[in-house]
ZAGU-924697 format. One record per residue (C-alpha): residue number from 0; residue in one letter; y negated, z, x. Coordinates in steps of 0.02 Angstrom, whole numbers, plus 50000, padded with zeros to 5 digits. Layout:
<fimars>
@seq: NUM; type: a; c2: Y; c3: Z; c1: X .
...
</fimars>
This chain:
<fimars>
@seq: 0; type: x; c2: 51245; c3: 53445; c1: 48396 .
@seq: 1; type: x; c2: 51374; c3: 53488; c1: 48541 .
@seq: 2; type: x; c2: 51478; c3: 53349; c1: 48612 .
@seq: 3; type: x; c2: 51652; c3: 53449; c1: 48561 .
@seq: 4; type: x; c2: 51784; c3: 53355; c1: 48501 .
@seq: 5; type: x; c2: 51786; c3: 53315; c1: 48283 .
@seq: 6; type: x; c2: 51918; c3: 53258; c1: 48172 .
@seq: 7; type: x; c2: 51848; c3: 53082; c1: 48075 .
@seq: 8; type: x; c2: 51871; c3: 53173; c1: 47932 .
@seq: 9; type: x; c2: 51749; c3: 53316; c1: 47966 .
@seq: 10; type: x; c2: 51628; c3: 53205; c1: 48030 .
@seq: 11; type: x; c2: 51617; c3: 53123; c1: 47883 .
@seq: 12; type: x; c2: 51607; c3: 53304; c1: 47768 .
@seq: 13; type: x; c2: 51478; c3: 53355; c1: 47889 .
@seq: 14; type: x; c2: 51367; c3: 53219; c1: 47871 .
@seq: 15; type: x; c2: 51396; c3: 53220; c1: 47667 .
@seq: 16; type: x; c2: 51337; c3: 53388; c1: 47699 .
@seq: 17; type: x; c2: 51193; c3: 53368; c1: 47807 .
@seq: 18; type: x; c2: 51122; c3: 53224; c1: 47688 .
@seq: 19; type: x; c2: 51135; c3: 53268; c1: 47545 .
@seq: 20; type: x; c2: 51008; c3: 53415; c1: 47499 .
@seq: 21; type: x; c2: 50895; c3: 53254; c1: 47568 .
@seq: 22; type: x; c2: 50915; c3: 53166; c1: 47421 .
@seq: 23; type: x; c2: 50907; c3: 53265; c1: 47285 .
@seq: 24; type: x; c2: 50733; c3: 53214; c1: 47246 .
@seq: 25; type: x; c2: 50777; c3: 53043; c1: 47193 .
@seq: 26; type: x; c2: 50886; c3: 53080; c1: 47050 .
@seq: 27; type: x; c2: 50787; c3: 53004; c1: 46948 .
@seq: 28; type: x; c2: 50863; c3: 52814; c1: 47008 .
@seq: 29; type: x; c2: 50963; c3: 52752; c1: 46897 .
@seq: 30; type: x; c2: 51051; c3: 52668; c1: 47056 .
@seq: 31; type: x; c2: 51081; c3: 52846; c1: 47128 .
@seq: 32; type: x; c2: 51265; c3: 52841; c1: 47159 .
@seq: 33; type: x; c2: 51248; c3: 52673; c1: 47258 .
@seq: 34; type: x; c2: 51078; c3: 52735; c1: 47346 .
@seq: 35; type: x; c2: 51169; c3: 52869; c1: 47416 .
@seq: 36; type: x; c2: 51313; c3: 52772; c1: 47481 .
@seq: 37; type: x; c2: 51195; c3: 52681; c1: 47563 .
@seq: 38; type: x; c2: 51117; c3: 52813; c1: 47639 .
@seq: 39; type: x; c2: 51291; c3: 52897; c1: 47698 .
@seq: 40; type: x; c2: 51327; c3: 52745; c1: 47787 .
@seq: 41; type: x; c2: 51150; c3: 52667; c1: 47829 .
@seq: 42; type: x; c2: 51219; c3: 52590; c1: 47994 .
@seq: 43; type: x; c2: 51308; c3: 52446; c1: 47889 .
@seq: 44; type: x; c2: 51159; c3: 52408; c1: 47780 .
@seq: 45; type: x; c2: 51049; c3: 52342; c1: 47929 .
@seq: 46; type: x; c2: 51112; c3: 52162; c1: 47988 .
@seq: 47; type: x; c2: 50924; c3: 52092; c1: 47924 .
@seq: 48; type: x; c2: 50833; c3: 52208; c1: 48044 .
@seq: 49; type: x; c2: 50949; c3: 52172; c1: 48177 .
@seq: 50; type: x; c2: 50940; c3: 51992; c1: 48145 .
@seq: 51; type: x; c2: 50745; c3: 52032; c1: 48177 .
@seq: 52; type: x; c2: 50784; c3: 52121; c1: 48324 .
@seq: 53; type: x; c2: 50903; c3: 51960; c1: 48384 .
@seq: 54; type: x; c2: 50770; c3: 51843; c1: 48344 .
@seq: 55; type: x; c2: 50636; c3: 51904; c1: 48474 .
@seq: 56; type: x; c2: 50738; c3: 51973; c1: 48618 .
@seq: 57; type: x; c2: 50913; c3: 51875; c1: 48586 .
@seq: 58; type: x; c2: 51057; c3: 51981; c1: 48626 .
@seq: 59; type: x; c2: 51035; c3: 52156; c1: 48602 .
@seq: 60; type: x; c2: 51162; c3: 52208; c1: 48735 .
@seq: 61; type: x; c2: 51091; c3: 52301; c1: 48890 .
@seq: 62; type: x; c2: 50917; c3: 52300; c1: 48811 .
@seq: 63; type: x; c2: 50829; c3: 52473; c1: 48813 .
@seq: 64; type: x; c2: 50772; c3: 52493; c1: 48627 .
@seq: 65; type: x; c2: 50678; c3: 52646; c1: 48547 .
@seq: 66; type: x; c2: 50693; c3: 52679; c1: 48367 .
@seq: 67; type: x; c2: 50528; c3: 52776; c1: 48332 .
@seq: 68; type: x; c2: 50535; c3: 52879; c1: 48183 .
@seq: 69; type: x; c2: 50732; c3: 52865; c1: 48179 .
@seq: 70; type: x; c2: 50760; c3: 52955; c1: 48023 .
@seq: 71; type: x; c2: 50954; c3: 53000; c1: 47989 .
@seq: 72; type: x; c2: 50996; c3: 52877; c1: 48123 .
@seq: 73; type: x; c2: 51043; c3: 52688; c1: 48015 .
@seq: 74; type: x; c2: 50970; c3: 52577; c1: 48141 .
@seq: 75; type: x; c2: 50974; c3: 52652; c1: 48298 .
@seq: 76; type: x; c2: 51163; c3: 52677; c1: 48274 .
@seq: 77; type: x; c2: 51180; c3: 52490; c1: 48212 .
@seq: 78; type: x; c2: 51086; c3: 52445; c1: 48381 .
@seq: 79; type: x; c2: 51213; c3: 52542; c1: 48485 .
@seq: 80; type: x; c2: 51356; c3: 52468; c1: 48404 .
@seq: 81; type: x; c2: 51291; c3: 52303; c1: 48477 .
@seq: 82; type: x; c2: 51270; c3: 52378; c1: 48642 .
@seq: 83; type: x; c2: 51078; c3: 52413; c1: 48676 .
@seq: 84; type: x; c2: 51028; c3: 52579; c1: 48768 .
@seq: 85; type: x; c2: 50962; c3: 52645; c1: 48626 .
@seq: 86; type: x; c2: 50847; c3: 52799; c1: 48612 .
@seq: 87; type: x; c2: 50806; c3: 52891; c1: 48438 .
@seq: 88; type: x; c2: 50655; c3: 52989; c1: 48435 .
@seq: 89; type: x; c2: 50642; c3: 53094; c1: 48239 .
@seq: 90; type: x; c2: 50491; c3: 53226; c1: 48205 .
@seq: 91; type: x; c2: 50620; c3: 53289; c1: 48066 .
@seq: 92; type: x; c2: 50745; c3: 53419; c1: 48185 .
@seq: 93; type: x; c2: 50891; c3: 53406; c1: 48034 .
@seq: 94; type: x; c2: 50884; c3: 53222; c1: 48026 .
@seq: 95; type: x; c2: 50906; c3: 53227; c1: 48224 .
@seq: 96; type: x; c2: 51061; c3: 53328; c1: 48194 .
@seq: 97; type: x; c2: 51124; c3: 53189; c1: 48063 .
@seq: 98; type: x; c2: 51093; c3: 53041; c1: 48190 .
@seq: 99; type: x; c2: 51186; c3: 53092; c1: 48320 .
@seq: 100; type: x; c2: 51318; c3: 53138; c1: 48208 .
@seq: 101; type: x; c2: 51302; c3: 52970; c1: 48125 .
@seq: 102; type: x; c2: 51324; c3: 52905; c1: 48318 .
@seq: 103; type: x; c2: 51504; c3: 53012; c1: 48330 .
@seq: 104; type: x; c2: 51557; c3: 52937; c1: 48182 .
@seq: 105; type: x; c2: 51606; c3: 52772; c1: 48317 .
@seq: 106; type: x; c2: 51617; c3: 52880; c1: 48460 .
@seq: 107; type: x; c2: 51432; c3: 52845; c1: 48523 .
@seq: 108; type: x; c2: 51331; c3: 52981; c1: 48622 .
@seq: 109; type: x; c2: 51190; c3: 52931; c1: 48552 .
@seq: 110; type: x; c2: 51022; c3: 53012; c1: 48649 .
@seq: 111; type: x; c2: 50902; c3: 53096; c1: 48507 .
@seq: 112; type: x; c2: 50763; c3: 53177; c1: 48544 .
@seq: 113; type: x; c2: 50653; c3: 53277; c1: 48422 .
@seq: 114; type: x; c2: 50483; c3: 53205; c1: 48463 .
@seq: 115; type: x; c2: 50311; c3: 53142; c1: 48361 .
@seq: 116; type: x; c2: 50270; c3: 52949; c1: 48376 .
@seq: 117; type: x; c2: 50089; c3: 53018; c1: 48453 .
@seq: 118; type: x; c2: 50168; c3: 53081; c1: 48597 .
@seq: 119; type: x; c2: 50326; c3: 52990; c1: 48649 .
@seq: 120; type: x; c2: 50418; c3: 53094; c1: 48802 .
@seq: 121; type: x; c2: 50440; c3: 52925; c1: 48904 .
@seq: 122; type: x; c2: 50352; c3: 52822; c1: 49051 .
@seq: 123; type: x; c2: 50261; c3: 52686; c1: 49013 .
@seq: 124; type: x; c2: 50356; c3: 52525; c1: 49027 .
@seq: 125; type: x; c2: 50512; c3: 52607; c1: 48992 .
@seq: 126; type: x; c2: 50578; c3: 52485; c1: 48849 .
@seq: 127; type: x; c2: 50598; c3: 52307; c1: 48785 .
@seq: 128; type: x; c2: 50578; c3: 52332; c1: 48602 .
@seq: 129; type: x; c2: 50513; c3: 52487; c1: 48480 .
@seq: 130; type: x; c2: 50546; c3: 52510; c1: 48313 .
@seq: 131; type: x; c2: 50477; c3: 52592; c1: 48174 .
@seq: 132; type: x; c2: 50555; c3: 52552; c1: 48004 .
@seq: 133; type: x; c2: 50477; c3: 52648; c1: 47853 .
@seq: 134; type: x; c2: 50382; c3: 52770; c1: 47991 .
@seq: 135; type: x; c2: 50197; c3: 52741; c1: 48004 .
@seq: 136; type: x; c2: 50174; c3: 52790; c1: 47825 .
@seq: 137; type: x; c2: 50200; c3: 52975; c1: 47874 .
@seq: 138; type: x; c2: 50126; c3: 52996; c1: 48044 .
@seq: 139; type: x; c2: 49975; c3: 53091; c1: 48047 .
@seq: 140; type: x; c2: 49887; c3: 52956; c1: 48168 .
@seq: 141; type: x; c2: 49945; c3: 52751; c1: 48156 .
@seq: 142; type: x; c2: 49815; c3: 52716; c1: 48285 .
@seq: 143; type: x; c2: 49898; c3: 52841; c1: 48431 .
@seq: 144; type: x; c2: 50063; c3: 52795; c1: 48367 .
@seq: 145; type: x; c2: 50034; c3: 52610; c1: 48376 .
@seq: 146; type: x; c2: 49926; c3: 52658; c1: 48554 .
@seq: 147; type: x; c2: 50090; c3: 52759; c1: 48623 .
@seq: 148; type: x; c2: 50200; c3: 52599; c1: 48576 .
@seq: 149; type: x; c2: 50094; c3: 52498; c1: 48676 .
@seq: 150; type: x; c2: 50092; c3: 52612; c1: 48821 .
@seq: 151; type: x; c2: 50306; c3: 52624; c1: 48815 .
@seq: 152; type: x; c2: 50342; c3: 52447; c1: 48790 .
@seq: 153; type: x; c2: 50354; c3: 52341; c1: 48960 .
@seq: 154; type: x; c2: 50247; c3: 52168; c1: 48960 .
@seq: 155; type: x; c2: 50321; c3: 52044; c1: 48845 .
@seq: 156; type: x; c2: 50386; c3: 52189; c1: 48740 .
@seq: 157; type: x; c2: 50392; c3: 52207; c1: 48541 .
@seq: 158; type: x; c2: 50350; c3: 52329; c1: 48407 .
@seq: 159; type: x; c2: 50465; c3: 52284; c1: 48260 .
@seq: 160; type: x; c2: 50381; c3: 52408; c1: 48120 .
@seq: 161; type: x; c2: 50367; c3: 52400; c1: 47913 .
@seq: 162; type: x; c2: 50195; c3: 52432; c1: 47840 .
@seq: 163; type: x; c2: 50151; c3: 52492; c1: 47671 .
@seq: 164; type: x; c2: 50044; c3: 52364; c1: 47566 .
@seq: 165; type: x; c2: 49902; c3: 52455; c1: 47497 .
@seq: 166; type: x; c2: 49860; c3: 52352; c1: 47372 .
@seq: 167; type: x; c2: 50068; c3: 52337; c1: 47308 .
@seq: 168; type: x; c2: 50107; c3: 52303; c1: 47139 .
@seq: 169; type: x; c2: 50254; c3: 52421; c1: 47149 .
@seq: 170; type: x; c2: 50244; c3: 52577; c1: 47256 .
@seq: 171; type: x; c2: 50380; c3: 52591; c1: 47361 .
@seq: 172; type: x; c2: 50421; c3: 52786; c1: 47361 .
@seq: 173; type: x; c2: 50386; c3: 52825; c1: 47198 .
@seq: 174; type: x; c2: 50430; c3: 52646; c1: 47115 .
@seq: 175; type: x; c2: 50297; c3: 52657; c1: 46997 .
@seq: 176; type: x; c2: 50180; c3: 52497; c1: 46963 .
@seq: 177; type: x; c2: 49995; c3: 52488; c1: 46969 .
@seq: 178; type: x; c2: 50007; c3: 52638; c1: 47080 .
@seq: 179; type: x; c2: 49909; c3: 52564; c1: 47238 .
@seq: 180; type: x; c2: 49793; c3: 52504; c1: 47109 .
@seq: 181; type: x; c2: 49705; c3: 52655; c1: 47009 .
@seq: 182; type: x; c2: 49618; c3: 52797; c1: 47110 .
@seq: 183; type: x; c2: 49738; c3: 52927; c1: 47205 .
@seq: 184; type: x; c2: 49699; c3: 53091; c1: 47102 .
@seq: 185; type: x; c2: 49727; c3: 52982; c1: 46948 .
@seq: 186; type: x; c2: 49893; c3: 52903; c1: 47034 .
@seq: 187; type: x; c2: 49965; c3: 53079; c1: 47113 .
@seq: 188; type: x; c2: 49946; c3: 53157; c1: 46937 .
@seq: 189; type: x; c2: 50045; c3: 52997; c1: 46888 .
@seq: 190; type: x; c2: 50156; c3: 53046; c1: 46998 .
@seq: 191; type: x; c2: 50193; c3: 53238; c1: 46930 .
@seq: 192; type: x; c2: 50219; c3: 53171; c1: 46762 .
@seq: 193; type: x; c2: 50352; c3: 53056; c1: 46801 .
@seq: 194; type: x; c2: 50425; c3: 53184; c1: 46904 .
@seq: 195; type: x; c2: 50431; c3: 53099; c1: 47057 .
@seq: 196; type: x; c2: 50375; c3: 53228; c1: 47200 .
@seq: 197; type: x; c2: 50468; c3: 53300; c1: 47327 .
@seq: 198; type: x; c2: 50454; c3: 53471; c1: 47255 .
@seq: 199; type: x; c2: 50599; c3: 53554; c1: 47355 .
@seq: 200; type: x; c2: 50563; c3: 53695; c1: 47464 .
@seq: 201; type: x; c2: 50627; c3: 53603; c1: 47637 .
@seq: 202; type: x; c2: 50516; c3: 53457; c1: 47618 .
@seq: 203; type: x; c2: 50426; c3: 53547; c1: 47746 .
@seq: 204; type: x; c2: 50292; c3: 53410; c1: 47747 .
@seq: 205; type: x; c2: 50261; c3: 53367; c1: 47580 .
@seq: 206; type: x; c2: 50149; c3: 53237; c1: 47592 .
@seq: 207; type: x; c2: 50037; c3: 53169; c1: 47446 .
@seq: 208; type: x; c2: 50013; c3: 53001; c1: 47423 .
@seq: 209; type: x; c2: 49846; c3: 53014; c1: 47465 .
@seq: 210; type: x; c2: 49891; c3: 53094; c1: 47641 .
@seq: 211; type: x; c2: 49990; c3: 52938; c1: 47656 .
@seq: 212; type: x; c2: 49947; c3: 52792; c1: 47772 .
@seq: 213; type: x; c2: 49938; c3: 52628; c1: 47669 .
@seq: 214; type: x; c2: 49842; c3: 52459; c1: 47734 .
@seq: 215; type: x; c2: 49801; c3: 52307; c1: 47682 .
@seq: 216; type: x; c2: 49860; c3: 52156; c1: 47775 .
@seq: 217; type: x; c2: 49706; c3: 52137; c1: 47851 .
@seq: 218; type: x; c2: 49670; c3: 52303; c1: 47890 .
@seq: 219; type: x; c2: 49808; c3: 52300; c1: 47980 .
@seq: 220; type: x; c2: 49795; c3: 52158; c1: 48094 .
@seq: 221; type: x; c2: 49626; c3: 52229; c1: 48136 .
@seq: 222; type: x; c2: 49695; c3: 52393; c1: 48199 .
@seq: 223; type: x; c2: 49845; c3: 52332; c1: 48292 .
@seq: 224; type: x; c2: 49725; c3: 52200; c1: 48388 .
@seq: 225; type: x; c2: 49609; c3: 52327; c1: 48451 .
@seq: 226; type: x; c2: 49769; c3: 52419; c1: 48518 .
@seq: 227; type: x; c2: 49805; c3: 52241; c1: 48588 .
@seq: 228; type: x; c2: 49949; c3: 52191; c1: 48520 .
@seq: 229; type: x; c2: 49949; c3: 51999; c1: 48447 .
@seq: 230; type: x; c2: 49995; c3: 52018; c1: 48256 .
@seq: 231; type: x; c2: 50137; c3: 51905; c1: 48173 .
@seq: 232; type: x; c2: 50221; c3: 51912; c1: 47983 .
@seq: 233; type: x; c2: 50406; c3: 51914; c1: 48009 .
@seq: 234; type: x; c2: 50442; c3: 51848; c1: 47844 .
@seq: 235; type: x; c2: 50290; c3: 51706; c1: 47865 .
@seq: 236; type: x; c2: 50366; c3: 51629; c1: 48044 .
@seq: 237; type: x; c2: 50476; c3: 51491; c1: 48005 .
@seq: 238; type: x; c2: 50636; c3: 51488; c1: 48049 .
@seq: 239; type: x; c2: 50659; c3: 51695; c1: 48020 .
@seq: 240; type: x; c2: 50794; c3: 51753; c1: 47923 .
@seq: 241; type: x; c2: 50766; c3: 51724; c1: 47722 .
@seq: 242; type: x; c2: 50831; c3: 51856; c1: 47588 .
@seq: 243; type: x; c2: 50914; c3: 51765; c1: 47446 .
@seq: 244; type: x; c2: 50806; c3: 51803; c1: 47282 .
@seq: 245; type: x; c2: 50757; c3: 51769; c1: 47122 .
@seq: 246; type: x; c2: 50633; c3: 51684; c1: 47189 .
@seq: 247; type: x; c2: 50720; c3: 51573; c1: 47316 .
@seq: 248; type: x; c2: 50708; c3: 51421; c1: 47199 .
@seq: 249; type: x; c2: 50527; c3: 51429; c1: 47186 .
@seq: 250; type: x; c2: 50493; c3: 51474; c1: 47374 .
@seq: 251; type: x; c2: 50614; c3: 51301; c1: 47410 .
@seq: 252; type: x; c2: 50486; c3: 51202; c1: 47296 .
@seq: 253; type: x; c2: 50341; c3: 51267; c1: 47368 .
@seq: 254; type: x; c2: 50384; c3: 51207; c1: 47521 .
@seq: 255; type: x; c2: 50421; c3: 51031; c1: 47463 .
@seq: 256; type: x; c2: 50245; c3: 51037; c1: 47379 .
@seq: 257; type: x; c2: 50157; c3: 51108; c1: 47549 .
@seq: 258; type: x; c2: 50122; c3: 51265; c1: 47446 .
@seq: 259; type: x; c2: 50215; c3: 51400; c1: 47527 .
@seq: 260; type: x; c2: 50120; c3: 51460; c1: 47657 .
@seq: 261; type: x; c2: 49975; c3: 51486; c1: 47539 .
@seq: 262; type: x; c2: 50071; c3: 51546; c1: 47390 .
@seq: 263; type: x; c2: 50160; c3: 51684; c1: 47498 .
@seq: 264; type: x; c2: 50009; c3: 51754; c1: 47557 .
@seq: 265; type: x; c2: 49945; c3: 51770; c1: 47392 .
@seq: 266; type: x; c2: 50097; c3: 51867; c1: 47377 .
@seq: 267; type: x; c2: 50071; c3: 51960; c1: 47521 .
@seq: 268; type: x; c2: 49914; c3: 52019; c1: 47466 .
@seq: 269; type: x; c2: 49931; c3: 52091; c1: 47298 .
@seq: 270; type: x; c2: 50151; c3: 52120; c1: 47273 .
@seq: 271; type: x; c2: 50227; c3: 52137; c1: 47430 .
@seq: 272; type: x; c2: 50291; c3: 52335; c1: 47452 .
@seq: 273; type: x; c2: 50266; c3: 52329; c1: 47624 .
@seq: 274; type: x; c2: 50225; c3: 52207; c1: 47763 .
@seq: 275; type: x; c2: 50374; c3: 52163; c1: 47906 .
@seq: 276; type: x; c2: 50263; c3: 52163; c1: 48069 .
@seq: 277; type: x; c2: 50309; c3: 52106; c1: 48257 .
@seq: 278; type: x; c2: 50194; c3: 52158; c1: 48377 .
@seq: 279; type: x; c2: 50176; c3: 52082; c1: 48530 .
@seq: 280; type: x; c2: 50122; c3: 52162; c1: 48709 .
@seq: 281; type: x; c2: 50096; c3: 52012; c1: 48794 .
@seq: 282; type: x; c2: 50003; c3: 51886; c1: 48710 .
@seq: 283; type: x; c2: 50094; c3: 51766; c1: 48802 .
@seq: 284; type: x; c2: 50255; c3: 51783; c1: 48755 .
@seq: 285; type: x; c2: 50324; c3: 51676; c1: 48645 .
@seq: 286; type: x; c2: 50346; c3: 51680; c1: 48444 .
@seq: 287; type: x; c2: 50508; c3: 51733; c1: 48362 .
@seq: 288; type: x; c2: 50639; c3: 51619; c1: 48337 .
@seq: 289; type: x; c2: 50782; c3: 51604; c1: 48219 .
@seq: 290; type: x; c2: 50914; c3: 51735; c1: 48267 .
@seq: 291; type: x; c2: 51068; c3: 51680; c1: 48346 .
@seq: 292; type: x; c2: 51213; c3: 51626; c1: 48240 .
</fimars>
């Protein structure tokens, strides 16, 4: 993507374009329209994971952040906007082309780099906070990926990063229950039959669920500690930010009861789609905190 001058107007027709032929495979929601929106303009839809971001390093401004696995650029552009020195690094060459168009839409020269999460083109020590949001999934290795976010991050750095339950009730890419919980060749053909594959010819990876990287909590833990990271559950600290749900009520009375740690782990365990990790460098720096009003 040069850095010529573009009219607002056909930035926004070349992103449409760019993102599009991306999406095609998920048709089959029957929130499609509104998914996509959200995907055209990803950089408004991530105020929780900034608010995670907030929480463990304050303000974002000056800090050196690098969004690993960047995808079509939501959250590294979101970062920007709030003034960190923010770094995108995408396996995917087209998606790198839509984030740092996605970074013109504001007038941001956003630096994206084509690059695999097992070999990160920076010095170690180089930044404050990593991210990987809906990334380790997909790499082909989550222990050099984890091992390379260890080695970038200075001491008292953080590794914000979404895991995959393996044991979820609900799969989250092919939103199909009971999925995690029958064997793969019995779930993938599952997963032909509802026609839910990424069939198109530039899904260049195509990967199977079974060539996917799903853990259990515990499993986990157990891998980032021998990376030696110290392991916490952003949703379980208190004082994080909490999502308004359906089940707010209950969570509230829970509490009351002294039931809520326990009962959300039980959660955790068998429904949670995926598991909202910090990971600490330094085992002596301190928890996360409630963001900042």
């Amino acid at each position: 993507m040069t850095g010529e001058p573009m009219n607002p107007a056909d930035i926004e027709r070349e992103l449409a374009q760019r993102i599009d032929p991306w999406l095609q495979h998920m048709r089959w929601r029957h929130d499609f329209a509104a998914w996509r929106e959200r995907r055209l303009f990803q950089e408004r839809y991530q105020e929780e994971r900034l608010a995670w971001a907030r929480g463990c390093l304050g303000r974002l401004e000056g800090k050196r952040v690098l969004d690993l696995g960047a995808g079509m650029g939501g959250f590294a552009v979101a970062a920007a906007r709030e003034g960190a020195q923010v770094y995108a690094a995408e396996f995917n060459g087209a998606y790198c082309q839509i984030a740092a168009l996605r970074g013109r839409r504001y007038g941001l020269d956003l630096p994206v780099l084509q690059a695999a999460g097992e070999a990160l083109p920076f010095p170690a020590a180089s930044f404050e906070l990593v991210c990987a949001w809906d990334v380790l999934e997909h790499v082909r290795d989550p222990a050099q990926v984890l091992a390379e976010a260890y080695r970038v991050l200075r001491p008292g750095g953080i590794f914000l990063l979404t895991v995959v339950n393996r044991l979820a009730f609900r799969d989250p890419h092919y939103h199909l229950p009971f999925l995690n919980w029958i064997p793969r060749p019995w779930a993938e053909r599952w997963i032909r039959r509802a026609a839910r594959g990424k069939e198109q010819p530039h899904w260049a990876d195509r990967q199977r669920l079974s060539e996917m990287h799903y853990f259990t909590w515990t499993a986990f833990g157990h891998l980032a500690r021998e990376t030696g990271f110290r392991v916490e559950d952003l949703r379980e600290k208190a004082g994080g930010p909490e999502r308004p749900t359906r089940y707010s009520g209950l969570r509230r009375f829970l509490r009351r009861i002294g039931l809520e740690r326990p009962a959300y782990r039980l959660a955790r365990t068998l429904l949670l789609s995926a598991f909202e990790v910090a990971l600490w460098k330094d085992v002596r720096s301190p928890s996360i905190t409630s963001p900042p009003p």
